[in-house]
Every structure is written in structure tokens, then in C-alpha cells.
C-alpha positions in Angstrom: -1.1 7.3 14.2 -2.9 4.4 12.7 -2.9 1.2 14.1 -1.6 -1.3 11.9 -2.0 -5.0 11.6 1.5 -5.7 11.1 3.7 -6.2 13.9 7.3 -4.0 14.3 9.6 -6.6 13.5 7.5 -9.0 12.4 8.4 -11.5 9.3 5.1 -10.9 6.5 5.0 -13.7 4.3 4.2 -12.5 0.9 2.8 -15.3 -0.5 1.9 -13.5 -4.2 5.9 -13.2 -4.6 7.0 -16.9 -4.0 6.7 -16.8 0.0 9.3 -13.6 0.0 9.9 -12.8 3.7 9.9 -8.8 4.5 10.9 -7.7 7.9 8.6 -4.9 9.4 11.2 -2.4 10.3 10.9 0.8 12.9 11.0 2.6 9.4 8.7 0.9 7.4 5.8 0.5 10.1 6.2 4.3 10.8 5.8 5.0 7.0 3.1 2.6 6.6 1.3 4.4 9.4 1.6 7.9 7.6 0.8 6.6 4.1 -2.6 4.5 5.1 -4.4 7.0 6.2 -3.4 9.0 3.0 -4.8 6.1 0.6 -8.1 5.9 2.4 -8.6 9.2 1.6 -8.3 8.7 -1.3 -10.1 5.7 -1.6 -13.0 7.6 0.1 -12.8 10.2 -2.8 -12.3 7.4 -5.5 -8.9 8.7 -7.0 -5.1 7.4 -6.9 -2.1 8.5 -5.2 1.0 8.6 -7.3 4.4 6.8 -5.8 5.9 10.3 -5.5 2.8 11.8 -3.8 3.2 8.3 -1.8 6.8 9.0 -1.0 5.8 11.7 0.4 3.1 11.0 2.1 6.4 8.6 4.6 8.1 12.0 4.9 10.3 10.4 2.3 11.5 7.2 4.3 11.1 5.8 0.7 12.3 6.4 -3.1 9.1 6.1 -5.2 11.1 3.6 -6.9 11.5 1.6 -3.6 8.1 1.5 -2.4 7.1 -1.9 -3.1 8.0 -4.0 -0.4 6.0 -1.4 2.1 3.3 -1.5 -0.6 3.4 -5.6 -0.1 3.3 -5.3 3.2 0.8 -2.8 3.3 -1.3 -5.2 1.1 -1.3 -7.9 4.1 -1.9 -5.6 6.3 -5.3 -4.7 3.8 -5.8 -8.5 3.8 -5.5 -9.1 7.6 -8.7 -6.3 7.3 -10.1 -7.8 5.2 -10.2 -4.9 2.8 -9.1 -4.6 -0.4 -5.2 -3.7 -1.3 -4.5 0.1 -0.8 -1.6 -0.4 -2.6 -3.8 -0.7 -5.6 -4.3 3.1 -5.4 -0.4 4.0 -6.1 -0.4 4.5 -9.7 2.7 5.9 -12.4 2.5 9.8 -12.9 3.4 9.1 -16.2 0.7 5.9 -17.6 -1.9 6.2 -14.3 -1.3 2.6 -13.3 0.7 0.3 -10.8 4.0 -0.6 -11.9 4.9 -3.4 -13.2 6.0 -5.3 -10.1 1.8 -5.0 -8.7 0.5 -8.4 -8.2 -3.1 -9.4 -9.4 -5.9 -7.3 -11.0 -5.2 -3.5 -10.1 -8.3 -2.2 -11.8 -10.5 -4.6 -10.5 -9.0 -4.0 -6.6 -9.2 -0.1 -7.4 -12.7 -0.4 -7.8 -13.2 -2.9 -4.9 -11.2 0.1 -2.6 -13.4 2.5 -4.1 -16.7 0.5 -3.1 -15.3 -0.2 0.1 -14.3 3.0 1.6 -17.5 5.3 0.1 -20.3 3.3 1.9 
């Protein structure tokens, strides 16, 4: 299992969505431990995971449609790194993209997750 730099139960701050508060819950930090490693992979082969190959990737402990507070979470944990947002890699099926709800410059992190995790 990955280490994470999230806390179980702790309060993240997500500053990019007007200081929302989202509670690391035993599910949440168990799925984010399965899907990270999954997105580094694919970081390290410079492609994108879609939310239902993300879903999936939690054992299902999340809709693809109700990924997005893990994948802010997820982010912080990226920032706390200091490495680029993984969730940057979970792209539509349908248009290849983050959804709507993605804060900031996908493309541009993509790239920055690609660089990152292939040197």
C-alpha cells in the first residue's frame, strides 16, 4: 500500500474550491492508496486513466461520477509532494479531458506529470 500524505480522518482544506473542507475517510484513504499508484503508471507511460478505469482502479469505493472530492484530495496530497496533480490524468471516455469540475490548467499539469514521472 502507498503511503499517503493525507492523514485518516484528517480535514484537507481545498483551497481551489473556496476553502471546502473534505474529511479523509477509512474509505477514501484506502481508495486513494489503490488508485495512486495506478496514475503514476500512467504518468510514467505518458497516458490518462479514464474515471471508470479510475473507479476501478478503488475496487469501486467510488461512482466515476463521484470521484472528485478523492481526486481533490488526491491533488493535495500531489501538492504536499510537491508533484504535480495526478488527478490531472482522469480524463472523460467520451471528449479525453477532465470534467468540468477540474480546477486550473489540465493540459498544462498533464504534461508537468508526464515530465515528472519519466525522468
Amino acid at each position: 500500500m502507498t503511503d499517503l500524505k493525507v492523514s485518516l480522518d484528517e480535514v484537507v482544506l481545498i483551497t481551489a474550491r473556496n476553502n471546502k473542507e473534505i474529511r479523509v475517510t477509512q474509505n477514501m484513504y484506502d481508495a486513494l492508496a489503490k488508485l495512486r499508484p495506478v496514475l503514476v503508471d500512467a504518468a510514467r507511460r505518458g497516458t490518462t486513466v479514464t474515471y471508470k478505469d479510475a473507479a476501478v482502479a478503488t475496487d469501486n469505493a467510488y461512482l466515476p461520477q463521484g470521484l472528485g472530492p478523492a481526486l481533490d484530495v488526491l491533488s493535495e496530497d500531489c501538492f504536499r509532494r510537491d508533484e504535480p496533480s495526478l488527478a490531472s490524468l482522469v480524463v472523460r471516455s467520451d471528449v479525453g479531458e477532465v470534467g468540468d469540475a477540474f480546477v486550473g490548467d489540465a493540459e498544462d499539469e498533464r504534461e508537468a506529470c508526464w515530465q515528472h514521472w519519466q525522468r
